[in-house]
C-alpha atoms as one frame of an Amber mdcrd trajectory, in Angstrom:
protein
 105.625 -50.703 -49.426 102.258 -50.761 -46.836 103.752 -54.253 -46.037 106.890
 -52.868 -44.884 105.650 -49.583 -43.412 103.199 -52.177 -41.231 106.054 -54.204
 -40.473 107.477 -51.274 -38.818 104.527 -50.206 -36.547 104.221 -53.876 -35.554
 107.727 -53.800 -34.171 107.701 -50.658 -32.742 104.426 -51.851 -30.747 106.269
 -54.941 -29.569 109.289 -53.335 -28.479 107.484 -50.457 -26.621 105.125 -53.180
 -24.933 108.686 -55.082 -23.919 109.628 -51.954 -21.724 107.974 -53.864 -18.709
 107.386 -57.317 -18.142 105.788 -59.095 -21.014 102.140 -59.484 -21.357 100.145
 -62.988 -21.894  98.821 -62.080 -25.493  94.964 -63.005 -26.639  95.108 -66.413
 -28.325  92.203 -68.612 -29.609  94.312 -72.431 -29.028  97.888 -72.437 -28.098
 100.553 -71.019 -29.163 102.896 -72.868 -31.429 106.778 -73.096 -31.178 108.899
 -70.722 -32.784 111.542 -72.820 -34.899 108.181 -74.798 -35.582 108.391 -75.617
 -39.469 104.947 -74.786 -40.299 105.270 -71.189 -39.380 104.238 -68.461 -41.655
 104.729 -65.199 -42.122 101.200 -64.866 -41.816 101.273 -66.713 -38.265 104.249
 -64.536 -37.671 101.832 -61.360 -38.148  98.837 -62.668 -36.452 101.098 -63.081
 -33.687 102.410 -59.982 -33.461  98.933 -58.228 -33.422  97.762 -60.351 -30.693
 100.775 -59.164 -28.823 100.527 -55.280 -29.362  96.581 -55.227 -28.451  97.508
 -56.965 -25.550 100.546 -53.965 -24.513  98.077 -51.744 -25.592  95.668 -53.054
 -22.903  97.823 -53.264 -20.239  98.831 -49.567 -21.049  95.315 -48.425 -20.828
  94.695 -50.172 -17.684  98.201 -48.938 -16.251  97.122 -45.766 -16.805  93.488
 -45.760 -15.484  95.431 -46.665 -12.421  97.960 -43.689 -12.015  94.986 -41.099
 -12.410  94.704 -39.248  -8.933  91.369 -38.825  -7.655  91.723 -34.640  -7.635
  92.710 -34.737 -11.261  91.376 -32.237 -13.391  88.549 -32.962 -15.468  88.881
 -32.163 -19.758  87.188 -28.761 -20.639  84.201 -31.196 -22.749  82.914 -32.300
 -19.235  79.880 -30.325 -17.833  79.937 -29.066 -14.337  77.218 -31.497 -13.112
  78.917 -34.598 -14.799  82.344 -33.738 -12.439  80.906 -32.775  -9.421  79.105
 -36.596  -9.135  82.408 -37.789 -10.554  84.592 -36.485  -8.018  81.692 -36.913
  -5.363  81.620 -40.729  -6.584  85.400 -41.004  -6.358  85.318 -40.126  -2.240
  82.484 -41.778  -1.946  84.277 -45.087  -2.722  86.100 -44.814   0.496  83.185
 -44.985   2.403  80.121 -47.554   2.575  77.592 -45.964   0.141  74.586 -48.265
   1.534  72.525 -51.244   0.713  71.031 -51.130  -3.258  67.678 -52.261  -2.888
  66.762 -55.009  -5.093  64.463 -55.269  -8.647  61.796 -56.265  -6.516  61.880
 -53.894  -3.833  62.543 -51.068  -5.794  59.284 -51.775  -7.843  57.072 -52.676
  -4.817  58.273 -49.092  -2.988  58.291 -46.667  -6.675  54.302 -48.345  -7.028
  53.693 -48.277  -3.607  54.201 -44.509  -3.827  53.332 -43.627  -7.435  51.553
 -46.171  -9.218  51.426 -47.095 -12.350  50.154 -44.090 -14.000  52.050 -41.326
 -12.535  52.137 -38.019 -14.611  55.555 -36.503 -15.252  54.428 -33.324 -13.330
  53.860 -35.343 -10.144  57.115 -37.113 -10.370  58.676 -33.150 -10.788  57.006
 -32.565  -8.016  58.275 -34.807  -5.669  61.821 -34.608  -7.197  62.279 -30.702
  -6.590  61.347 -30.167  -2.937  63.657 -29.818   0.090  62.874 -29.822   3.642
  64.230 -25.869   4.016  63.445 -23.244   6.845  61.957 -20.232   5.165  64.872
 -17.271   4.875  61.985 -14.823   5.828  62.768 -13.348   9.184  59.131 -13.484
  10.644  58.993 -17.196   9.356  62.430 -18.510   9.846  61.246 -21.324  11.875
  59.142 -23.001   9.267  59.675 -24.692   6.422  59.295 -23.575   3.147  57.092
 -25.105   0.031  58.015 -24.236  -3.278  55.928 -27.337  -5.108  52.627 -28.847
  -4.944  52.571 -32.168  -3.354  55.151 -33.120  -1.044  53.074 -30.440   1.566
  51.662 -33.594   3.805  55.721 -34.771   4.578  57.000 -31.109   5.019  54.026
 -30.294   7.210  54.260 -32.972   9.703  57.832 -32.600  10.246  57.243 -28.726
  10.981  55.049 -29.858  13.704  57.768 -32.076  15.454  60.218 -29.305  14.409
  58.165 -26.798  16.451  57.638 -29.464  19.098  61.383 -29.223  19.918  61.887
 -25.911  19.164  59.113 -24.548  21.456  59.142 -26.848  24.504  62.430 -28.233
  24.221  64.666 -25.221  23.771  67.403 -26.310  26.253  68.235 -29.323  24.088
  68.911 -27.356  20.928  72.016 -25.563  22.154  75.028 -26.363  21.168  77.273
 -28.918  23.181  73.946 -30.844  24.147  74.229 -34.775  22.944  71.697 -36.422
  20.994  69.247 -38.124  23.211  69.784 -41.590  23.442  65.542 -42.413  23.769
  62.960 -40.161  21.937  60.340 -40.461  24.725  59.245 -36.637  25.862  60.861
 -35.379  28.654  59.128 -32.932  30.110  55.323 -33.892  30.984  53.338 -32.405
  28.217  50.440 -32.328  31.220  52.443 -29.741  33.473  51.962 -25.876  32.338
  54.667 -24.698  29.885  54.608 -21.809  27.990  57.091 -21.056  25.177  58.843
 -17.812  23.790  56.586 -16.110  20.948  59.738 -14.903  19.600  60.302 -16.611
  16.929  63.141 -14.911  15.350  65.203 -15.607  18.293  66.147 -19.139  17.162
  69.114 -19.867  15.653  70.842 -21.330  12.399  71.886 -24.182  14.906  69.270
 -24.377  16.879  66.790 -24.980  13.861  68.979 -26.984  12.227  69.536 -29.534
  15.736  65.513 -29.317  15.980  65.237 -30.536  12.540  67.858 -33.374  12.783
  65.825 -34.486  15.905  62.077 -34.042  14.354  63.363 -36.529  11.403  64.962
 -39.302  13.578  62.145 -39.543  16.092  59.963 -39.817  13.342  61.987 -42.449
  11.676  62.049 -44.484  14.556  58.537 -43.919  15.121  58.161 -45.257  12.099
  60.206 -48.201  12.771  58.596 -49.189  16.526  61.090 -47.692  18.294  63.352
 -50.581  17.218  65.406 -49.054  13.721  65.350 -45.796  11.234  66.387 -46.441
   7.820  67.826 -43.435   6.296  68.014 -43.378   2.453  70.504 -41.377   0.212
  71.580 -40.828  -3.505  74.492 -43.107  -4.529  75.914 -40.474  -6.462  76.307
 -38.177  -3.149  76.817 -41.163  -0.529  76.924 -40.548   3.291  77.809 -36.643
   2.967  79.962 -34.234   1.150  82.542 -31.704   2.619  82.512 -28.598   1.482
  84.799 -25.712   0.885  84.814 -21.600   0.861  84.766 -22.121  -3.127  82.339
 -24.446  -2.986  79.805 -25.331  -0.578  78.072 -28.283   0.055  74.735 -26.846
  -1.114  76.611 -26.480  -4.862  78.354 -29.333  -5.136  74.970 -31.793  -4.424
  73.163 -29.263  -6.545  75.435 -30.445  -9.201  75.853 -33.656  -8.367  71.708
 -33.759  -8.946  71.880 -32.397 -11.981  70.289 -33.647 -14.585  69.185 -36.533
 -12.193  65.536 -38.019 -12.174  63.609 -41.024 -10.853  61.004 -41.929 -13.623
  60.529 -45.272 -12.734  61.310 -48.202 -10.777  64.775 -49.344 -12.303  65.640
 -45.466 -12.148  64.894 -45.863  -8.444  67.058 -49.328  -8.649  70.472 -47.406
  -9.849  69.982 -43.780  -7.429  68.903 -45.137  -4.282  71.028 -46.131  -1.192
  69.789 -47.137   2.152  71.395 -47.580   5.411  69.633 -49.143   8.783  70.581
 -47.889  12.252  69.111 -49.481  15.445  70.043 -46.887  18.337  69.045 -42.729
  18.135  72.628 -42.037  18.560  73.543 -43.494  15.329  70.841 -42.082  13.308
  70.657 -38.825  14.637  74.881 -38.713  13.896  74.049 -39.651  10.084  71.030
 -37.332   9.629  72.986 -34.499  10.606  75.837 -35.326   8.399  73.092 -35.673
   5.711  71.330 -32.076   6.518  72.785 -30.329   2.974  71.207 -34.090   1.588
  67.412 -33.692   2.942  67.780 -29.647   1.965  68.063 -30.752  -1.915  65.972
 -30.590  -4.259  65.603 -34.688  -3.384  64.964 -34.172   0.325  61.678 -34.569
   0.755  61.385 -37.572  -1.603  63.862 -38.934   0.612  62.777 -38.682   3.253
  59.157 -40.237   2.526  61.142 -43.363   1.620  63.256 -43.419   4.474  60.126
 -43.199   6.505  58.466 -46.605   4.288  61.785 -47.918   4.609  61.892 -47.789
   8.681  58.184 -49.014   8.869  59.197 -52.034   5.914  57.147 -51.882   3.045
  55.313 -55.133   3.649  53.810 -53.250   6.973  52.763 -50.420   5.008  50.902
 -51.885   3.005  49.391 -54.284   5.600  48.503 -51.205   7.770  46.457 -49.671
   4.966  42.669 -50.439   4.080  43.286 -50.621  -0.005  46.614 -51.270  -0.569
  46.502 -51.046  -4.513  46.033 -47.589  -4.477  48.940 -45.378  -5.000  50.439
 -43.450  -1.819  50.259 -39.839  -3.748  47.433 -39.188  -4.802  46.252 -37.968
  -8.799  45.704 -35.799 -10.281  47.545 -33.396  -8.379  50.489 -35.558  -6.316
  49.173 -34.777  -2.443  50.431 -37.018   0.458  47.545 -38.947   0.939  45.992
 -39.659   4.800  47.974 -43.044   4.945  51.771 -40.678   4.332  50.728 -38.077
   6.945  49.272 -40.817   9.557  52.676 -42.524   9.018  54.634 -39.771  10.127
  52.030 -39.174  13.161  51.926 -42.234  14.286  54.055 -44.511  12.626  51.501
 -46.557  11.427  50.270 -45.982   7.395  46.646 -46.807   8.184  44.323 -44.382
   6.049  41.431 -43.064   8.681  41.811 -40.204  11.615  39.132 -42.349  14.212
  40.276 -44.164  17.262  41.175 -47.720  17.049  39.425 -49.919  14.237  35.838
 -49.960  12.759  34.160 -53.124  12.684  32.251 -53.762   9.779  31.192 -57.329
  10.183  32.133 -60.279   8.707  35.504 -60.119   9.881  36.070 -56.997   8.012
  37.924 -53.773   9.759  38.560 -50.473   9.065  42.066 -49.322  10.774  42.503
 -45.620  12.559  44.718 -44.376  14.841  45.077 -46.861  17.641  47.575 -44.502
  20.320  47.947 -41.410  21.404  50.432 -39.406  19.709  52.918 -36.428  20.439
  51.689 -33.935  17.753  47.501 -34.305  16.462  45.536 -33.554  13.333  42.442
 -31.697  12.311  41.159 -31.701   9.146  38.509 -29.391   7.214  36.712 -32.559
   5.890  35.562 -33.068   9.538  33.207 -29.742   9.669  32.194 -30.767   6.149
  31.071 -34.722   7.669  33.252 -36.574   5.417  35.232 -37.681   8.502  35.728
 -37.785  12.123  38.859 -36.820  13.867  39.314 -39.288  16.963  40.454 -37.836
  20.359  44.053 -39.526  19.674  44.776 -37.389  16.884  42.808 -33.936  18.709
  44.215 -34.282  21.829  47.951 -34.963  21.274  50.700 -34.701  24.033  51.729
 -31.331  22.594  49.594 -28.738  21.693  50.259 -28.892  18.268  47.850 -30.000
  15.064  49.128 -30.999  11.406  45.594 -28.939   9.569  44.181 -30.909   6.376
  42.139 -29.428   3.908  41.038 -30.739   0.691  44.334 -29.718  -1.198  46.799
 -28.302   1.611  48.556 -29.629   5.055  49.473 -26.168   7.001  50.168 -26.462
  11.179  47.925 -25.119  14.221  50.001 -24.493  17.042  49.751 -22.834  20.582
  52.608 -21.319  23.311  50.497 -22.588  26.622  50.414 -26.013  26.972  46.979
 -25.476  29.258  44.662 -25.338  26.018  44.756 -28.762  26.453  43.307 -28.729
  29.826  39.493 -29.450  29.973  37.354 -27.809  32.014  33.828 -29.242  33.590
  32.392 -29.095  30.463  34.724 -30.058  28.297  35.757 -33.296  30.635  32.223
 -34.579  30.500  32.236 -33.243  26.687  34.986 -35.627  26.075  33.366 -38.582
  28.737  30.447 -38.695  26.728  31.216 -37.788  22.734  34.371 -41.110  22.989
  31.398 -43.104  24.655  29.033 -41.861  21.393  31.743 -42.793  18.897  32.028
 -45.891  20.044  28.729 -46.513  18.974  28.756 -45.040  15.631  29.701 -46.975
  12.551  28.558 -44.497  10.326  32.210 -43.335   9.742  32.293 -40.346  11.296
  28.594 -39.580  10.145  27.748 -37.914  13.621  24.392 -40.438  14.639  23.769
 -44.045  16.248  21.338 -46.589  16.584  18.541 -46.787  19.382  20.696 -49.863
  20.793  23.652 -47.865  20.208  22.869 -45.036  22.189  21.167 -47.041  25.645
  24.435 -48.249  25.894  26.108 -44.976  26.116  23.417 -43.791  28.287  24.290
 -46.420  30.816  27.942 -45.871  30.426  27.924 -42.129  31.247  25.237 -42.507
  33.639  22.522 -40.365  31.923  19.386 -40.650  33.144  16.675 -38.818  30.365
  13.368 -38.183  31.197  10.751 -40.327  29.321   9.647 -38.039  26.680  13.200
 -36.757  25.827  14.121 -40.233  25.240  11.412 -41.031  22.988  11.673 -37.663
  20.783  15.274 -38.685  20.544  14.808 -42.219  19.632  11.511 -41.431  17.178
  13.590 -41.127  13.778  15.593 -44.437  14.847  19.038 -42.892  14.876  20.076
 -40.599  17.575  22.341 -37.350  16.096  25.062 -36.053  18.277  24.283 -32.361
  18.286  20.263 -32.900  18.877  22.047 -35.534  21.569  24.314 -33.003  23.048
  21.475 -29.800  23.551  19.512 -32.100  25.422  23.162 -32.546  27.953  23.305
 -28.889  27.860  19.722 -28.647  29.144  19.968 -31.563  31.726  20.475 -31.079
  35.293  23.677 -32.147  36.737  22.062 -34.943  39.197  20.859 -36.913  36.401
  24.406 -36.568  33.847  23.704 -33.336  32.510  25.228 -30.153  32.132  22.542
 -27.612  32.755  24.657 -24.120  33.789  22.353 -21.746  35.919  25.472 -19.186
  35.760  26.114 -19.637  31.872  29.812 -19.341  32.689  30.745 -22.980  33.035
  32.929 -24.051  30.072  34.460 -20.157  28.886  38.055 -19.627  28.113  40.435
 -17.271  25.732  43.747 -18.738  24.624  46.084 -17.624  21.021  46.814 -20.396
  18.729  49.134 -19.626  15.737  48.941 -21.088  12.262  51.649 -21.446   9.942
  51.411 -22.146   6.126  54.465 -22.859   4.302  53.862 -22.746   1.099  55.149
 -19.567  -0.491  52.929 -17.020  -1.756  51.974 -13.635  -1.687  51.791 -11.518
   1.239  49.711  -8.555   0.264  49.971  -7.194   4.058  53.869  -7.454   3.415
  56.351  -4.390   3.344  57.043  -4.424  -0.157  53.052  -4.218  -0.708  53.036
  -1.352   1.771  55.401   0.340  -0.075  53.740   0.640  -3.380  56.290  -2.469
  -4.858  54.427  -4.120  -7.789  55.438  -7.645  -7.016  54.698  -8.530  -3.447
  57.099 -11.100  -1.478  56.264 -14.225  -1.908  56.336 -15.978   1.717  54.913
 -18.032   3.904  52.129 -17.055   6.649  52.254 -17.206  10.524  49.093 -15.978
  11.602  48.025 -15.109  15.564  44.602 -15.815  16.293  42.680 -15.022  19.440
  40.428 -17.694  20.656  37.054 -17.350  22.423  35.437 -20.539  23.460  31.825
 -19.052  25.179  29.928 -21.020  27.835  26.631 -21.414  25.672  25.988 -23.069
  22.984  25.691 -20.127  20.377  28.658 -17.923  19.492  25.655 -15.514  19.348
  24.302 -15.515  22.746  28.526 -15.167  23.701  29.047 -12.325  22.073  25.555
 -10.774  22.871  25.730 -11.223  26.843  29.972 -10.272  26.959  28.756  -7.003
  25.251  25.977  -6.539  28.076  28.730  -7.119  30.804  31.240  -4.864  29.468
  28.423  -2.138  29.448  26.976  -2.663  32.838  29.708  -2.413  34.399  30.356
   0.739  33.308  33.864   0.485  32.492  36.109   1.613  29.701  36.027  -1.813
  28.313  35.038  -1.756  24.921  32.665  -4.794  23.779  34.430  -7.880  22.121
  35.491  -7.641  18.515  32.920  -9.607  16.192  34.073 -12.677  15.235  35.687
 -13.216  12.057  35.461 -16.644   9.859  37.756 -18.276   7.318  38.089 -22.342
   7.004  40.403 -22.667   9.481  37.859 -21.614  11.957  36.101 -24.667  11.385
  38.497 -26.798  11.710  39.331 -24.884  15.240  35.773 -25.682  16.341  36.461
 -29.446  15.636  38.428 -29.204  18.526  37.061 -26.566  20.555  33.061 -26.508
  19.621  31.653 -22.899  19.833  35.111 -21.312  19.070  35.142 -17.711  17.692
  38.713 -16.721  16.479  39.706 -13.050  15.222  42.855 -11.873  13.946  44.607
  -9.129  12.316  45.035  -8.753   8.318  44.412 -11.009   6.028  42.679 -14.638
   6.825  44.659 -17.127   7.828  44.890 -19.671   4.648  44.821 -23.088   4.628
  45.236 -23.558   1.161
């Protein structure tokens, strides 16, 4: 009775499969004759099975075919599993980008991570987009959420307010991407921008950012290509709708999505080249909702490897076995932040290279560059800043602490202009650090120092120039009070009037990570959880003639009073670390502000 009942379902299978043309069936040798004598009903059978698993394969295939691409999905599937599905399905229709290869994917995921990267760090890096801060008094900066990714995010806020602030007439809309990234207005001619900061719009910010990423990227790549890497499971971009935007449907696309390792890194990651601005400037701003995931800032870190090629990156650094974020805590290291500066990943802040003998370098920074760097570790002397990185084409500084990149800014592009002092400030401290291969130590040898006396043209007095040279090392500051002291016809800078060298300028600092703002409305209102935000401080500069912040304050106190004016003597100057990385750049600085201290932490 099975026999027969089998029998049945066999036929039934054939003569449903016989509908369309008939299939080749699976066979193991070839296929005998029919009126062949040796056939048996078990031949007959086997026969018949090969030929219903073959209709039933070209059933399944048939209909894997006729399924349109806006088919809904079963209720079993999870929202996150669709939206890549139907994100993968348009994607086909376009060129998704170049998978890297095994090899490259392990060289770059080591490069950045190393081989002992904490899950925490990798967290970090996976959940942090490049996104301007909602807040209304810090809508044009870019918010932190996580730990880590702070060096890339900073940086790119400095080009960001670059374009913003002295490039305003390029932002609005109907203006093409510029075909060069060269600045176009002379950084050296007076400019100063709007302090209203809340005046910039959606747009606007949004053009700035698109144009902070591709010069960087090209930057990166000499001027000559910007890679530009995406997620293969969201391709070159994805159109939204009212029901759902773009920000939801690559939210969902990412969910559940993480790069633990190199092969993960392998199956995710898409890359695509581009060789003129126009290009990459039309991709990045298809792939804005991209770079504002939770994957943006990742992605962009690779994109900028990419565009510099990772054998350069690694030839550009001094240790090249040494992981790009740094443990325990996942910061950008120097050699990330100087590649987005200058498009070079070498890990010091000095000008040019270091010679250490036998054929041996150390690499800085070896051009100028469009926005600079100061650094905390300088007033500690761990390091010293070169005048590439202090004295950028734009007045505008990417800050480094120990733990923390934040960004130093100013309106007036004239705090860059050097007075008397400052000019033969400059003259002389670039002729010192030539000379010193302490690493930023601050002192020279004997040798060392006659040769910057005879290329600044100081002339020293006998017994100055033996108390100096007594200890066999000559230190900059005991170096530079002897300048101050010096008349002017033998090099020096001795001031009878005590006014040479004095100016006041603002500079505004900007930290984006979010915290609390105890100064903040909701604080002032009694609330018991204050907004978390980030902070724009304004900070009022001082830079006195003399030598002591003391003897400043003292004597502008005696003028206000003798002249017997209504002018009330100068507020005392207030101190937080930011202050001394100001007075890397501007020695004697005294800075005061309003509320809390500006944080660079």
């Amino acid at each position: 009775m099975a026999d027969q009942q089998e029998e049945e379902d066999l036929k039934m299978a054939l003569r449903m499969s016989m509908q369309n043309s008939p299939p080749e069936p699976k066979r193991s040798k070839p296929r005998e004759p029919a009126n062949s004598a040796t056939t048996t009903p078990e031949d007959s059978r086997r026969l018949q099975r090969e030929l219903m698993a073959a209709a039933a394969e070209k059933r399944m295939l048939a209909a894997a075919k006729s399924v349109p691409a806006s088919s809904p999905a079963s209720k079993s599937e999870k929202g996150g599993d669709l939206a890549r599905k139907e994100i993968e399905i348009k994607a086909k229709k376009v060129n998704l980008g170049n998978e890297l290869s095994e090899e490259e994917a392990h060289q770059l995921f080591f490069m950045v991570f190393g081989s002992l990267v904490s899950k925490d760090i990798l967290a970090q890096w996976s959940n942090q987009g490049i996104r301007f801060s909602p807040d209304p008094d810090t809508s044009m900066g870019l918010v932190q959420h996580e730990g880590g990714p702070c060096g890339v995010l900073a940086t790119i806020q400095a080009f960001v307010l670059k374009h913003l602030l002295f490039f305003p007439d390029e932002l609005k809309a109907g203006q093409s991407m510029p075909q060069i990234l060269s600045s176009r207005r002379l950084s050296k001619n007076q400019y100063v921008a709007s302090n209203n900061f809340t005046a910039f719009t959606e747009d606007a910010k949004a053009r700035a950012l698109v144009k902070s990423m591709g010069e960087i990227l090209f930057l990166c790549g000499n001027n000559k290509r910007a890679a530009i890497a995406t997620l293969s499971s969201i391709g070159h971009g994805v159109e939204g709708s009212e029901d759902s935007p773009k920000d939801m449907i690559i939210a969902q696309a990412l969910e559940g999505l993480s790069i633990e390792s190199a092969s993960d890194l392998q199956k995710v990651l898409r890359v695509d080249t581009y060789t003129t601005p126009a290009s990459a400037f039309k991709r990045l701003e298809s792939m804005v909702p991209v770079f504002q995931s939770r994957m943006g800032a990742l992605l962009f870190l690779i994109s900028a490897l990419l565009s510099r090629g990772l054998d350069s990156v690694q030839a550009d650094r001094d240790d090249p076995s040494l992981p790009l974020v740094t443990a325990p805590f996942g910061h950008a290291s120097q050699e990330i932040v100087n590649l987005l500066l200058c498009g070079q990943a070498v890990p010091n802040v000095f000008d040019g290279r270091m010679d250490l003998g036998g054929g041996m370098f150390l690499k800085g920074i070896s051009t100028n560059v469009e926005v600079g760097f100061l650094t905390l570790l300088e007033s500690l002397n761990f390091c010293k800043v070169g005048q590439n990185l202090k004295r950028p084409k734009w007045p505008i500084w990417v800050v480094g602490s120990e733990s923390h990149y934040t960004v130093l800014f100013a309106l007036d592009t004239s705090v860059q202009d050097e007075n008397e002092l400052e000019e033969r400030e400059s003259q002389i401290r670039k002729a010192f650090d030539a000379q010193d291969q302490s690493g930023g130590g601050g002192f020279i040898s004997v040798e060392g120092f006659h040769q910057v006396l005879r290329e600044t043209n100081i002339r020293l007095p006998p017994e100055k120039l033996d108390s100096l040279c007594s200890s066999g090392f000559i230190v900059w500051s005991e170096f530079w009070q002897v300048i101050l002291d010096l008349d002017k016809s033998l090099g020096g800078l001795k001031d009878s009037t005590g006014q040479m060298g004095r100016k006041i300028f603002d500079l505004y600092h900007f930290n984006g990570i979010a915290k609390s703002d105890l100064n903040g409305s909701q604080a002032a209102s009694g609330s018991e959880t204050p907004i978390q935000r980030p902070r724009l401080t304004k900070l009022r500069v001082s830079v006195p003639p003399r030598w002591t912040p003391e003897e400043f304050m003292a004597d502008a106190g005696n003028e206000s009073s003798g002249k017997g004016t209504e002018v009330a003597k100068p507020e005392p100057p207030q101190h937080a670390p930011l202050v001394d990385c100001i007075r890397t750049r501007w020695p004697r600085a005294v800075c005061n502000w309003v509320g809390d201290p500006p944080s660079i932490v």
